[in-house]
N, CA, C and O atoms as a Maestro MAE file, in Angstrom:
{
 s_m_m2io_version
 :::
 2.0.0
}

f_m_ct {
 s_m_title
 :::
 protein
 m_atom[336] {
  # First column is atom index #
  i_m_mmod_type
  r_m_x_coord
  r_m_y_coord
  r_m_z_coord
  i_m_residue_number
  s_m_chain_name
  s_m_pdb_residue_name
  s_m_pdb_atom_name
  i_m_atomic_number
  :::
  1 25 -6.639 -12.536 12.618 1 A "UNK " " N  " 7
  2 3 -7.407 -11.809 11.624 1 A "UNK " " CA " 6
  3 2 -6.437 -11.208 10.605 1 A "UNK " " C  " 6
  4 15 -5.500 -10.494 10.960 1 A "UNK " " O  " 8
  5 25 -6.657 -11.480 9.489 2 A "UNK " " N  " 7
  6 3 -5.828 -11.053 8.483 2 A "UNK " " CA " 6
  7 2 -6.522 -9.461 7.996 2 A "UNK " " C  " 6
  8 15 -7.593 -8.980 8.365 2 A "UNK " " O  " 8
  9 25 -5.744 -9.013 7.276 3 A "UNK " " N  " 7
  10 3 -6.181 -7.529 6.686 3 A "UNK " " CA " 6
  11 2 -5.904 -7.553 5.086 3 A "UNK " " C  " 6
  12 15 -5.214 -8.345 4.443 3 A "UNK " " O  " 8
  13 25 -6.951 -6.000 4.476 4 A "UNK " " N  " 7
  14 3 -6.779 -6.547 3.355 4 A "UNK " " CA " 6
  15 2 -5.903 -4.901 3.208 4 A "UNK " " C  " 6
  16 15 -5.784 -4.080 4.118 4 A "UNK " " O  " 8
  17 25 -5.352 -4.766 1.711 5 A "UNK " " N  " 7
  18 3 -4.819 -3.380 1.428 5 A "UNK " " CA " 6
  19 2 -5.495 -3.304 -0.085 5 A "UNK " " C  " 6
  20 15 -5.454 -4.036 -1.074 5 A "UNK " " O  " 8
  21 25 -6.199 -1.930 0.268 6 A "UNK " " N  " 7
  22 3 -6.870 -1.509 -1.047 6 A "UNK " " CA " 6
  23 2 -6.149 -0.894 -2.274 6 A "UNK " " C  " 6
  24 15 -5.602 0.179 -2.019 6 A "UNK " " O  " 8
  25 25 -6.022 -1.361 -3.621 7 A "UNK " " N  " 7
  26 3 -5.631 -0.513 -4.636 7 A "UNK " " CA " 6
  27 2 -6.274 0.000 -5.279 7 A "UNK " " C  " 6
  28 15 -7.473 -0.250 -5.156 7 A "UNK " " O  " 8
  29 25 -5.871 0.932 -6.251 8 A "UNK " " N  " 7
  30 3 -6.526 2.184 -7.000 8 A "UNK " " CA " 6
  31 2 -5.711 2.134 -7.931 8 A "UNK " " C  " 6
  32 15 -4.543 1.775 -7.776 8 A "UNK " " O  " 8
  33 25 -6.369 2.592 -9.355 9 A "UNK " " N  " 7
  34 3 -5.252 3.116 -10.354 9 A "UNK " " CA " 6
  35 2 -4.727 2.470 -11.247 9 A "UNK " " C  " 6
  36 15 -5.382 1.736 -11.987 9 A "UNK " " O  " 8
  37 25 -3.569 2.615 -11.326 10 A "UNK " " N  " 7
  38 3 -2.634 1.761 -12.428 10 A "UNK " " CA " 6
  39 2 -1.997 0.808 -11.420 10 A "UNK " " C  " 6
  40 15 -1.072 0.143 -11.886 10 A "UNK " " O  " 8
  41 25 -2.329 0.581 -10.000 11 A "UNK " " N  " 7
  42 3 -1.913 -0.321 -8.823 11 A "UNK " " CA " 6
  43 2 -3.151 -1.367 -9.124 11 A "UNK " " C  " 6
  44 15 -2.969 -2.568 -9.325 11 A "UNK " " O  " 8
  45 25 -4.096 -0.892 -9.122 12 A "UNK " " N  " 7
  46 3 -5.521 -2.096 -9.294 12 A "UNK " " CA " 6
  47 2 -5.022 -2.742 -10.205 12 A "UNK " " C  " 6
  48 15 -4.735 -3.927 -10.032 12 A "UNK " " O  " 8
  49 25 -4.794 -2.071 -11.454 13 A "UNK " " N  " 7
  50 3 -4.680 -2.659 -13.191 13 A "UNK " " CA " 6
  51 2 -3.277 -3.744 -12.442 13 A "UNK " " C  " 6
  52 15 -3.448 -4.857 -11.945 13 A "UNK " " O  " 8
  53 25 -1.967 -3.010 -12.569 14 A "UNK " " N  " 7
  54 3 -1.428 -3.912 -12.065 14 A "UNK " " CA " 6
  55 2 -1.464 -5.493 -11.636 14 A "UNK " " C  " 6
  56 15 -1.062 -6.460 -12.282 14 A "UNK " " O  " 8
  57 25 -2.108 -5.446 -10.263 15 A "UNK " " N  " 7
  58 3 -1.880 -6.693 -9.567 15 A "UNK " " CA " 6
  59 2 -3.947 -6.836 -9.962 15 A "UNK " " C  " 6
  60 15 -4.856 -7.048 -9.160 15 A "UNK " " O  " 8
  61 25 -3.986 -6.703 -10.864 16 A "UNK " " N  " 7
  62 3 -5.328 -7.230 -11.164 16 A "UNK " " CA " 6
  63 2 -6.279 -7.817 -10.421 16 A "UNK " " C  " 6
  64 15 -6.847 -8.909 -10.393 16 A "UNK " " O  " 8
  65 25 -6.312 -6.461 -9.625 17 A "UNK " " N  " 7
  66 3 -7.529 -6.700 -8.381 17 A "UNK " " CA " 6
  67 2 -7.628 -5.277 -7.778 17 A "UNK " " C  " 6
  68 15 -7.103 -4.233 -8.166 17 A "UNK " " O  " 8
  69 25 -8.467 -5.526 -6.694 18 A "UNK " " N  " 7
  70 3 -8.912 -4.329 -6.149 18 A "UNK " " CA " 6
  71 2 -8.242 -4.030 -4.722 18 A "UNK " " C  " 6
  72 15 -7.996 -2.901 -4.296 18 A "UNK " " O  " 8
  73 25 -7.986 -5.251 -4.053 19 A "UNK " " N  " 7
  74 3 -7.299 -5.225 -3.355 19 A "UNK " " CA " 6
  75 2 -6.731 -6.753 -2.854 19 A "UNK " " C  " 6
  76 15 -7.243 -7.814 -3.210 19 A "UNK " " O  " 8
  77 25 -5.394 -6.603 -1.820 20 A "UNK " " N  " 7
  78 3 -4.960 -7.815 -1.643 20 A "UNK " " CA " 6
  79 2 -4.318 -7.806 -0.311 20 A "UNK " " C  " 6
  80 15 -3.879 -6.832 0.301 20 A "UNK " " O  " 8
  81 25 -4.333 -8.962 0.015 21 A "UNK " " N  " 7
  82 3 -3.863 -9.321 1.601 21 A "UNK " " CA " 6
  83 2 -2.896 -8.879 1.949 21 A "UNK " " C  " 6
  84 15 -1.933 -9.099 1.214 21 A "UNK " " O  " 8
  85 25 -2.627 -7.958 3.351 22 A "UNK " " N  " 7
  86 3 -2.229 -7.270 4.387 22 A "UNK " " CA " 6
  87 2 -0.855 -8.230 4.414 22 A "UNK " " C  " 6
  88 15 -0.874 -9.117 5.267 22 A "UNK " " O  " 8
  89 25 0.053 -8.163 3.766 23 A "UNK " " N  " 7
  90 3 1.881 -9.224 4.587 23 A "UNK " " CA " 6
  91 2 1.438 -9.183 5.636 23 A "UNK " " C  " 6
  92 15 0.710 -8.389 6.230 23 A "UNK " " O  " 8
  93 25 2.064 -10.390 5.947 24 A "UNK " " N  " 7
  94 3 2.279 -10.872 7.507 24 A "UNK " " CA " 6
  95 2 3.086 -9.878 7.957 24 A "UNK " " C  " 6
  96 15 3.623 -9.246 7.048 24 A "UNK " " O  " 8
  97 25 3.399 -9.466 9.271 25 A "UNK " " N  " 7
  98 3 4.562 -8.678 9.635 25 A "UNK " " CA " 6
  99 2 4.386 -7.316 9.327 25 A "UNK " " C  " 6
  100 15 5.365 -6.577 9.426 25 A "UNK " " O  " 8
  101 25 3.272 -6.850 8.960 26 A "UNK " " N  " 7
  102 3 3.369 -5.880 7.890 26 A "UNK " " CA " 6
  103 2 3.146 -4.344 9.474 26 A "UNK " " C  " 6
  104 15 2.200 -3.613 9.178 26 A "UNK " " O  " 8
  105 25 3.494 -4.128 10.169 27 A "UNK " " N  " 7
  106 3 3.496 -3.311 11.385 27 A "UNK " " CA " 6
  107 2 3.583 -1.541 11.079 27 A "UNK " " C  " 6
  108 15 3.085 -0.611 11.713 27 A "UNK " " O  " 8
  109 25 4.245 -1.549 10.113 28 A "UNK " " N  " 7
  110 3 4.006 0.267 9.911 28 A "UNK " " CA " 6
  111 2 3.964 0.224 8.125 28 A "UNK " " C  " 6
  112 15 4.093 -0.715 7.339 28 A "UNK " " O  " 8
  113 25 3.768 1.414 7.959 29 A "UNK " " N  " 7
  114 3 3.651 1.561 6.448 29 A "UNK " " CA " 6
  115 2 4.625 1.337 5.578 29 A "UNK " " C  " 6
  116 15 4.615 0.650 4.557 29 A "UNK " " O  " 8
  117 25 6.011 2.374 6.370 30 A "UNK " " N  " 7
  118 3 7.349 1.596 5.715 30 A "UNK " " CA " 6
  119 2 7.654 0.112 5.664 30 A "UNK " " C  " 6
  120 15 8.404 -0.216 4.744 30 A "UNK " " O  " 8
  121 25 7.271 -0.744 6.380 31 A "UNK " " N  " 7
  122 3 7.311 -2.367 6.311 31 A "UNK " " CA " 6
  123 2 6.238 -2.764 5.353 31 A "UNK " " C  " 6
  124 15 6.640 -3.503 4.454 31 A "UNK " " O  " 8
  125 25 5.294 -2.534 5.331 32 A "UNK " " N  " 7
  126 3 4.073 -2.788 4.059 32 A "UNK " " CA " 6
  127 2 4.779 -2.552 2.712 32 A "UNK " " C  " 6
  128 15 5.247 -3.522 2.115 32 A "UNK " " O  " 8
  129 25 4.869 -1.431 2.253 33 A "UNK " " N  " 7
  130 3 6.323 -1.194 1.311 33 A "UNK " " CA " 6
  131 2 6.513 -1.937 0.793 33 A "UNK " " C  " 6
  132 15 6.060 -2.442 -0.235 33 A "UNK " " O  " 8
  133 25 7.776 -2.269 1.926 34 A "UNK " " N  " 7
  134 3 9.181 -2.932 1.507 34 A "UNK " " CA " 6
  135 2 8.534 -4.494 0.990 34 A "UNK " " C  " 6
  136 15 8.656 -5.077 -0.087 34 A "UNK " " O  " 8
  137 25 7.705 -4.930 2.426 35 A "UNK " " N  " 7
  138 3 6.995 -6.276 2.017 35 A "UNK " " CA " 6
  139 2 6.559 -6.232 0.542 35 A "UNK " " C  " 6
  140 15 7.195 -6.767 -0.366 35 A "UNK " " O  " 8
  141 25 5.564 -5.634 0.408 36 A "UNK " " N  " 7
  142 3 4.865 -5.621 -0.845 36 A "UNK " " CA " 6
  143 2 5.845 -6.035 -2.303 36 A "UNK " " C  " 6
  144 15 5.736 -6.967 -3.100 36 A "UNK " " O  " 8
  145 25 7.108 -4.546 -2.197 37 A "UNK " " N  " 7
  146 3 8.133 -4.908 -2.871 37 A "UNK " " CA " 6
  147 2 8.875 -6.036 -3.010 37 A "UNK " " C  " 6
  148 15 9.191 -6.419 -4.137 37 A "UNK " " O  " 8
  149 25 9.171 -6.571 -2.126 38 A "UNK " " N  " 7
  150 3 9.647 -8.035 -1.839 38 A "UNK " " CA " 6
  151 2 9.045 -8.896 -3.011 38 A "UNK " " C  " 6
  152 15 9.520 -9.412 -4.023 38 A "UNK " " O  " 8
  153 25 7.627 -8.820 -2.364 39 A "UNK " " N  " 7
  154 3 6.510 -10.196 -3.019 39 A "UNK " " CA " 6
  155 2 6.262 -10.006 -4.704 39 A "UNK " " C  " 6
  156 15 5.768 -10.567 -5.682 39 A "UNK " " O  " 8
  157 25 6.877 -8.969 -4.342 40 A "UNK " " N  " 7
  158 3 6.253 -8.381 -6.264 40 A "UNK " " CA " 6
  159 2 7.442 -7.727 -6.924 40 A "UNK " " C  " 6
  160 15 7.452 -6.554 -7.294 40 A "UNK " " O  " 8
  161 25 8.640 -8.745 -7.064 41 A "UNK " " N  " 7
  162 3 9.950 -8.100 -7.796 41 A "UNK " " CA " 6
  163 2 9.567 -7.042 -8.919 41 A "UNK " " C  " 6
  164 15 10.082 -5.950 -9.160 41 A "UNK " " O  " 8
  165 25 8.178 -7.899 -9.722 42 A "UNK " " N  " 7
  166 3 8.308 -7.362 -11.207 42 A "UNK " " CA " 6
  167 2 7.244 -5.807 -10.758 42 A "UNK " " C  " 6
  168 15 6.612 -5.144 -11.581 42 A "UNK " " O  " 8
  169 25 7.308 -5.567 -9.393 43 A "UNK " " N  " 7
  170 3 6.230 -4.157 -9.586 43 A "UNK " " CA " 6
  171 2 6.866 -3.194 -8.779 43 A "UNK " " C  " 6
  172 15 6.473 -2.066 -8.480 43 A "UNK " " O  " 8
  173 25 8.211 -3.961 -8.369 44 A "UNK " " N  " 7
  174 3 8.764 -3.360 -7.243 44 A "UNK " " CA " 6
  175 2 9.303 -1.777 -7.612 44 A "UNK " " C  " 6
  176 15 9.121 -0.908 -6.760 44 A "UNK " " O  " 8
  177 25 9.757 -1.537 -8.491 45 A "UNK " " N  " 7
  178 3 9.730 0.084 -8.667 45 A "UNK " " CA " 6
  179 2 8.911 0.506 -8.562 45 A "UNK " " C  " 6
  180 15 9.080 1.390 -7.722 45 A "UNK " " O  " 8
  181 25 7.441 0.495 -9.056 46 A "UNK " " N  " 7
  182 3 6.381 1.351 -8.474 46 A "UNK " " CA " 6
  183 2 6.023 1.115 -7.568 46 A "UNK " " C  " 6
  184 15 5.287 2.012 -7.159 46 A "UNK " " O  " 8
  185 25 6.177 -0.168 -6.501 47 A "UNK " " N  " 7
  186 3 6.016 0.069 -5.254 47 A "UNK " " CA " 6
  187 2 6.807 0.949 -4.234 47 A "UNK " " C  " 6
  188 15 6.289 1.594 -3.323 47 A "UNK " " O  " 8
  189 25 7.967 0.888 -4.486 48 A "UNK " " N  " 7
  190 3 8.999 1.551 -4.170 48 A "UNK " " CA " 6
  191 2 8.625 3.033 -4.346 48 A "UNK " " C  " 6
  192 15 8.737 3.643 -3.283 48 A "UNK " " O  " 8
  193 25 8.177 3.857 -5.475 49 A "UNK " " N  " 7
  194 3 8.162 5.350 -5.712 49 A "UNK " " CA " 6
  195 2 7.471 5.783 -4.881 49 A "UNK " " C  " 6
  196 15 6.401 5.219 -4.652 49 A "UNK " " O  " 8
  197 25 7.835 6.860 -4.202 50 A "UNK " " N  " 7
  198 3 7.352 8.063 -3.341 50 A "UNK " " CA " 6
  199 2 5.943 8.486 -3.761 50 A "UNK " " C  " 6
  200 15 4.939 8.735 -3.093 50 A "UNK " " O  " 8
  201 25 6.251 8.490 -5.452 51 A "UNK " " N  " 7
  202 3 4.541 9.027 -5.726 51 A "UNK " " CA " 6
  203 2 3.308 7.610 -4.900 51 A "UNK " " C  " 6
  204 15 2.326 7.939 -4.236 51 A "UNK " " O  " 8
  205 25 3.549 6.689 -5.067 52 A "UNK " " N  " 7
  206 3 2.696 5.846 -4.287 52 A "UNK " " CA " 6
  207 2 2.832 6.521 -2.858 52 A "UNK " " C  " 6
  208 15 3.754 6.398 -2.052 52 A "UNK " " O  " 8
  209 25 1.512 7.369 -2.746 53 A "UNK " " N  " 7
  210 3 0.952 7.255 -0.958 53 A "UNK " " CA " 6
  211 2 0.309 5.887 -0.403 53 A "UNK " " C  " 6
  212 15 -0.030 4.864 -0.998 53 A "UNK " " O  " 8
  213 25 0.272 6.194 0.757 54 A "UNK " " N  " 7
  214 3 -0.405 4.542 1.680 54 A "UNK " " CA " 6
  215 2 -1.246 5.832 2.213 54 A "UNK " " C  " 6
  216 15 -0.895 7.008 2.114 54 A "UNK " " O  " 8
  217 25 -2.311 5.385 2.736 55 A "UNK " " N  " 7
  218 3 -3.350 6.155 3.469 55 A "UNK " " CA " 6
  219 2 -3.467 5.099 4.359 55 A "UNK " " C  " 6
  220 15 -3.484 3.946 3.929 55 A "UNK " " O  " 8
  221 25 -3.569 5.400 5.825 56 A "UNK " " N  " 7
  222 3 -4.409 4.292 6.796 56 A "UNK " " CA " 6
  223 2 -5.923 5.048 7.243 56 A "UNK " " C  " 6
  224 15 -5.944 6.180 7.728 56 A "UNK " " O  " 8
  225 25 -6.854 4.438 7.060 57 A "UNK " " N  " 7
  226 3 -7.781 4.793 8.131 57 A "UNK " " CA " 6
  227 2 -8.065 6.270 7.536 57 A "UNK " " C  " 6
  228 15 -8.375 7.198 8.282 57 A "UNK " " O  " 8
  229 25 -7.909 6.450 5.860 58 A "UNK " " N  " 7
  230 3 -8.119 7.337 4.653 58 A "UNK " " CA " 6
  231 2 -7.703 8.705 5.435 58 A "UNK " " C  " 6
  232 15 -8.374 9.715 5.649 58 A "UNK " " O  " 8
  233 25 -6.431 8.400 5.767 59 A "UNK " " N  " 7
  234 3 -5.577 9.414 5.974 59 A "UNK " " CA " 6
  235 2 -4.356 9.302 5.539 59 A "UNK " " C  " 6
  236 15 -3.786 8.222 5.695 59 A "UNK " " O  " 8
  237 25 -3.565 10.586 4.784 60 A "UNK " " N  " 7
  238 3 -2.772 9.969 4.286 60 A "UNK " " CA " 6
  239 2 -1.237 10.024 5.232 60 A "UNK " " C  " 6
  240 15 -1.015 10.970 5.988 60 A "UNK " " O  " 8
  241 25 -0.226 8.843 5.053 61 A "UNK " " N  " 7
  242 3 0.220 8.923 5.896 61 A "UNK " " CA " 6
  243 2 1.812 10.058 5.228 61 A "UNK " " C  " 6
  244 15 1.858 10.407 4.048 61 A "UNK " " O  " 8
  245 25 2.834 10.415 6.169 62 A "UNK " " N  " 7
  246 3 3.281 11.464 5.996 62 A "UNK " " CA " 6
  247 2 4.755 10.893 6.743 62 A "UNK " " C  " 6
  248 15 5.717 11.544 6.336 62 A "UNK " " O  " 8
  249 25 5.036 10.075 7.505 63 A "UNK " " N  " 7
  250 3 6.310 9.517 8.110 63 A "UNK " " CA " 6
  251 2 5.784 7.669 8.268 63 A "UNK " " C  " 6
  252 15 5.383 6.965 9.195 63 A "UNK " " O  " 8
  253 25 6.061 7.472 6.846 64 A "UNK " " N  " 7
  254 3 5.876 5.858 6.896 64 A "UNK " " CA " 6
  255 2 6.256 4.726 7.768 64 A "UNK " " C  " 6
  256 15 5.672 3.669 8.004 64 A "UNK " " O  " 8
  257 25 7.354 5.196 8.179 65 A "UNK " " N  " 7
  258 3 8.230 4.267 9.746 65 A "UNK " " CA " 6
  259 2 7.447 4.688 10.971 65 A "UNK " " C  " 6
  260 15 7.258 4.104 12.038 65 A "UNK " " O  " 8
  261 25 7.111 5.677 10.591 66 A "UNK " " N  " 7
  262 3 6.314 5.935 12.322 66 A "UNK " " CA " 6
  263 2 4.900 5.342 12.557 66 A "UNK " " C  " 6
  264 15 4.493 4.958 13.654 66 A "UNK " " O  " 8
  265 25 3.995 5.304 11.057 67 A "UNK " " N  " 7
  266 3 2.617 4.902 11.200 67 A "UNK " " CA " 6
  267 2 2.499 3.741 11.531 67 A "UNK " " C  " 6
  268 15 3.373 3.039 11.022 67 A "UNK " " O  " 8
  269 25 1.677 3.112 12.277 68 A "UNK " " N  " 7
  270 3 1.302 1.923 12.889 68 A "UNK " " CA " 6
  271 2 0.041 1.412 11.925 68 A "UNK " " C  " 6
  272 15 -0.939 2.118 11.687 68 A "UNK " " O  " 8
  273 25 0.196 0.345 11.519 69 A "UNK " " N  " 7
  274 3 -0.902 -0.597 10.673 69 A "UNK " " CA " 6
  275 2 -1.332 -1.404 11.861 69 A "UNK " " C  " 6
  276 15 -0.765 -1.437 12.953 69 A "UNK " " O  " 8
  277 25 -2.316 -1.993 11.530 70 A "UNK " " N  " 7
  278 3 -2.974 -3.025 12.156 70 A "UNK " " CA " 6
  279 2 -4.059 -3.681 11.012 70 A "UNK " " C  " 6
  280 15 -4.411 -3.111 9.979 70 A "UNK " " O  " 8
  281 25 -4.529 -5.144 11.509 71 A "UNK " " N  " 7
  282 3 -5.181 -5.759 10.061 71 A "UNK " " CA " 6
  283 2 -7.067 -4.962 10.366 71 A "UNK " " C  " 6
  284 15 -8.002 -4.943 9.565 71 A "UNK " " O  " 8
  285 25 -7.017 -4.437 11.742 72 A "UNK " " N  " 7
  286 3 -8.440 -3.783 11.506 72 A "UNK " " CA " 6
  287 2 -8.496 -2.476 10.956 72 A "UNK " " C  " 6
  288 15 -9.338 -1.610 11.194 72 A "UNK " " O  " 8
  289 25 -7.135 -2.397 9.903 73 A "UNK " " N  " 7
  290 3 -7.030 -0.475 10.097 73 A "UNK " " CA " 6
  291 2 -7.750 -0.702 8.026 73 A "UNK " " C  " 6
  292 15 -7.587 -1.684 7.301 73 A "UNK " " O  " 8
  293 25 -8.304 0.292 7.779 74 A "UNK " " N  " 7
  294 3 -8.405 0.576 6.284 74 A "UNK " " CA " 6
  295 2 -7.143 1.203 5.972 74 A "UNK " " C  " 6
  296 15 -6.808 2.352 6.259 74 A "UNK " " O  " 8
  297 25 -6.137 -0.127 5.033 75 A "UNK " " N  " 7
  298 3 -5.128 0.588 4.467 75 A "UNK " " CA " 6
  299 2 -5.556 0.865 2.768 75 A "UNK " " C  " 6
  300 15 -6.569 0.304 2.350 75 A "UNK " " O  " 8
  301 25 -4.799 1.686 1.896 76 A "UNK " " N  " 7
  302 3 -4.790 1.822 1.025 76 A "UNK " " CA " 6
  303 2 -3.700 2.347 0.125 76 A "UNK " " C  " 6
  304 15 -3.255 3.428 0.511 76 A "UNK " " O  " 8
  305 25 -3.134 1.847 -1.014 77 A "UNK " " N  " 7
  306 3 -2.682 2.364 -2.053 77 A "UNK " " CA " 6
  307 2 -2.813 3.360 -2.789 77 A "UNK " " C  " 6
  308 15 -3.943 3.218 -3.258 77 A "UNK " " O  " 8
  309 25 -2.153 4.775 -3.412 78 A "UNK " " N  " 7
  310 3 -3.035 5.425 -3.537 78 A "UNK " " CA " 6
  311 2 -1.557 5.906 -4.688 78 A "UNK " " C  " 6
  312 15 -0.511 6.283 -4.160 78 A "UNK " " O  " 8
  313 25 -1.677 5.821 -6.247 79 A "UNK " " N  " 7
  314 3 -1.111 6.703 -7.379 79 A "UNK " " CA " 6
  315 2 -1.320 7.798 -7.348 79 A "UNK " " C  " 6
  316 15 -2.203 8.366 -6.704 79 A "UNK " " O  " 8
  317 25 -0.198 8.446 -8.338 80 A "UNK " " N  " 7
  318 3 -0.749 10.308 -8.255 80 A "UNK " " CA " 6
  319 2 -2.103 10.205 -9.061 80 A "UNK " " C  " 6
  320 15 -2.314 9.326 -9.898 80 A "UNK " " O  " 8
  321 25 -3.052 11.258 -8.698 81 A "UNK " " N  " 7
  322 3 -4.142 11.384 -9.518 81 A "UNK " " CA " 6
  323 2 -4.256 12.170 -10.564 81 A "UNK " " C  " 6
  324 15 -3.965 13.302 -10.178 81 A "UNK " " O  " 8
  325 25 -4.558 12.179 -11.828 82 A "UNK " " N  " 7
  326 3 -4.614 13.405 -12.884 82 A "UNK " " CA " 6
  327 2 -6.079 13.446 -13.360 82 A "UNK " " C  " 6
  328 15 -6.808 12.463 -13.223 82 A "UNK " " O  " 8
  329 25 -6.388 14.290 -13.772 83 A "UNK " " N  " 7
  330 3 -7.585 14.905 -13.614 83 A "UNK " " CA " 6
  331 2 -7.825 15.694 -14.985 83 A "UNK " " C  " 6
  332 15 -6.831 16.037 -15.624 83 A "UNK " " O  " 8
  333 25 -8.958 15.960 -15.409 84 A "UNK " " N  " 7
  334 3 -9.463 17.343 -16.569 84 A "UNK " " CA " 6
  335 2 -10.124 18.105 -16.287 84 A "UNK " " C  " 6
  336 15 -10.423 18.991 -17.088 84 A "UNK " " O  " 8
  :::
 }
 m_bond[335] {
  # First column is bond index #
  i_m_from
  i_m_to
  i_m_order
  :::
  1 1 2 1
  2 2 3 1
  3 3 4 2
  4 3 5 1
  5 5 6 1
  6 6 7 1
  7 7 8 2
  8 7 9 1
  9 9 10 1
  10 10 11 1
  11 11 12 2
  12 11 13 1
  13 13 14 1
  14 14 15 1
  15 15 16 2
  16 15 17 1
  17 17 18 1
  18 18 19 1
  19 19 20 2
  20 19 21 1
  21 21 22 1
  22 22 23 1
  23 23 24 2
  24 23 25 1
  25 25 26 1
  26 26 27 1
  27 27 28 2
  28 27 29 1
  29 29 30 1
  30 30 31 1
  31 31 32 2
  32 31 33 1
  33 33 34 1
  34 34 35 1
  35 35 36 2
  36 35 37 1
  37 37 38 1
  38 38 39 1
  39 39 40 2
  40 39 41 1
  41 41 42 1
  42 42 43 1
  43 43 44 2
  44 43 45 1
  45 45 46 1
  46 46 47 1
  47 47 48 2
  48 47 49 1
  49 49 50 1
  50 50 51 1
  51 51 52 2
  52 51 53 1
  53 53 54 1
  54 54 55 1
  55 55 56 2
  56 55 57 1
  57 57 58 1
  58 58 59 1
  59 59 60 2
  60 59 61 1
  61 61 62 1
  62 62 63 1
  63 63 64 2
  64 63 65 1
  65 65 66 1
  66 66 67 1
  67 67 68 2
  68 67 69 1
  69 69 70 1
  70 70 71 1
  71 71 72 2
  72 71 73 1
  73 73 74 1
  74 74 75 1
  75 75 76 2
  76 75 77 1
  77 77 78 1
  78 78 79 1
  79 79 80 2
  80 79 81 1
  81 81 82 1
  82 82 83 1
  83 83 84 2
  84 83 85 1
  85 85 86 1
  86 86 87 1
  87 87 88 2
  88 87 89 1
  89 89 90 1
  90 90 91 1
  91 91 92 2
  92 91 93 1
  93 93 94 1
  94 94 95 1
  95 95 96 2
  96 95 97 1
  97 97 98 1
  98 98 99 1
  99 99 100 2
  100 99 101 1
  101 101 102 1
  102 102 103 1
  103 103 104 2
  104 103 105 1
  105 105 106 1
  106 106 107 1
  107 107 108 2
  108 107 109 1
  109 109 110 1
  110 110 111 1
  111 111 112 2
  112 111 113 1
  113 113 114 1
  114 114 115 1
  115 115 116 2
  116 115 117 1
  117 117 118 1
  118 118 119 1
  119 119 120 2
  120 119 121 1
  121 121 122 1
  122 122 123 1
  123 123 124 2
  124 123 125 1
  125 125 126 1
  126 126 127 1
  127 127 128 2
  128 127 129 1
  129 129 130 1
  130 130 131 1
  131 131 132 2
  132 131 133 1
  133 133 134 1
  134 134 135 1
  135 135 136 2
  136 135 137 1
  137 137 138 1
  138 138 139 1
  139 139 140 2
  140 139 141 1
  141 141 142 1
  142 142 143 1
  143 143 144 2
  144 143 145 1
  145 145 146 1
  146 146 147 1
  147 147 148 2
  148 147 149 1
  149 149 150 1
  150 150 151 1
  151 151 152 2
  152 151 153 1
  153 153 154 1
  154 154 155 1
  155 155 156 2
  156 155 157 1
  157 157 158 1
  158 158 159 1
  159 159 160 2
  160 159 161 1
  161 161 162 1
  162 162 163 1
  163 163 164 2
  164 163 165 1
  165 165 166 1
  166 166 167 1
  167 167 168 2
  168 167 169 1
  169 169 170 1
  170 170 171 1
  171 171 172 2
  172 171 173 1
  173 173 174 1
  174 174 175 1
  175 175 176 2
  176 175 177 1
  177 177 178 1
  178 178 179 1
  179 179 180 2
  180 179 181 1
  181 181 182 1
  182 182 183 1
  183 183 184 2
  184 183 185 1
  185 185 186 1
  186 186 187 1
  187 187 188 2
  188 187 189 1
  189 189 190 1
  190 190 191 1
  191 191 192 2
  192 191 193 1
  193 193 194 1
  194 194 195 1
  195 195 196 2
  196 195 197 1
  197 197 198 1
  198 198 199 1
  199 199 200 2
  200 199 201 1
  201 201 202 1
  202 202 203 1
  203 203 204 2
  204 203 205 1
  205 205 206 1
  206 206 207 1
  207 207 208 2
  208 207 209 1
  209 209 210 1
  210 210 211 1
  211 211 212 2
  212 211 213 1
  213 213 214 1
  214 214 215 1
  215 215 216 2
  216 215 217 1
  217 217 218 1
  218 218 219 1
  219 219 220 2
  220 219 221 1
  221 221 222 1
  222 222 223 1
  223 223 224 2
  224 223 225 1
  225 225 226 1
  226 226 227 1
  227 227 228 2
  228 227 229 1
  229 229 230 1
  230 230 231 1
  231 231 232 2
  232 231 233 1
  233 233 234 1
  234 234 235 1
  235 235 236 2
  236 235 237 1
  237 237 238 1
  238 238 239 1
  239 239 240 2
  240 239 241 1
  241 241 242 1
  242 242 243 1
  243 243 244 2
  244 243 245 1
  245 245 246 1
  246 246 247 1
  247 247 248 2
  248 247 249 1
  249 249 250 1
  250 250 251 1
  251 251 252 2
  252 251 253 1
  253 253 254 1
  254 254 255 1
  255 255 256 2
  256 255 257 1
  257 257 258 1
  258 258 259 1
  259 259 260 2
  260 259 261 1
  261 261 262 1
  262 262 263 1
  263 263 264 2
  264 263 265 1
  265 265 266 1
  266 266 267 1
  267 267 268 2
  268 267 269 1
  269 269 270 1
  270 270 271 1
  271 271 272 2
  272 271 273 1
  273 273 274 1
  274 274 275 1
  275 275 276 2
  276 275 277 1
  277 277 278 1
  278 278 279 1
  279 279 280 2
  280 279 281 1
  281 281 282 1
  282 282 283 1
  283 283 284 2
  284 283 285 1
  285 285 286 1
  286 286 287 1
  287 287 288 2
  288 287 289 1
  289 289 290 1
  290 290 291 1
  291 291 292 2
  292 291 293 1
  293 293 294 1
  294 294 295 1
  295 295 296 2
  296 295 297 1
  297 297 298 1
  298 298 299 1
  299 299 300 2
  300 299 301 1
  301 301 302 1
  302 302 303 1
  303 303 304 2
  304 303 305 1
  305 305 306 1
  306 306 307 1
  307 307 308 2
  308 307 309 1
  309 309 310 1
  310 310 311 1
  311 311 312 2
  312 311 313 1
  313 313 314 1
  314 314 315 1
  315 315 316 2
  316 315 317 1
  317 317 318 1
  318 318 319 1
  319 319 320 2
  320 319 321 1
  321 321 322 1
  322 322 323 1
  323 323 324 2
  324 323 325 1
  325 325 326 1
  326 326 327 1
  327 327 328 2
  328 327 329 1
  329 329 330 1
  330 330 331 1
  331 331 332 2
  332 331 333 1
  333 333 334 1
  334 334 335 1
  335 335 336 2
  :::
 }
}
């Protein structure tokens, strides 16, 4: 079973979609990341920035190496938000 990872933001606009398939391998949040970065040289600084949170399971996560993904988990992308 594959998984999907949801984007938001200037991450949706980006990779021009809403969301996109879970990397193989992809086992904690810090590996989702890096993967992601990998696959996407030209987005890889904003994948890379801290301001990008991952939420699993619309929580947000807080020690990326420690969180455990799985393809049944709701992951998500998540930019800073600004507001009026």
């Amino acid at each position: 079973m594959s998984g999907t990872v949801l984007l938001f933001g200037k991450l949706k606009d980006a990779f021009g979609a809403a969301s996109i398939p879970l990397p193989e391998g992809a086992a904690t949040a810090a590996v989702l990341r890096a993967k992601l970065a990998e696959a996407n040289p030209d987005l890889a600084d904003m994948l890379r920035s801290k301001s990008i949170r991952i939420a699993v399971n619309q929580t947000l996560v807080a020690d990326e190496s420690a969180a455990r993904i799985s393809p049944t988990d709701e992951i998500a992308l998540l930019p800073p938000l600004s507001g009026g």
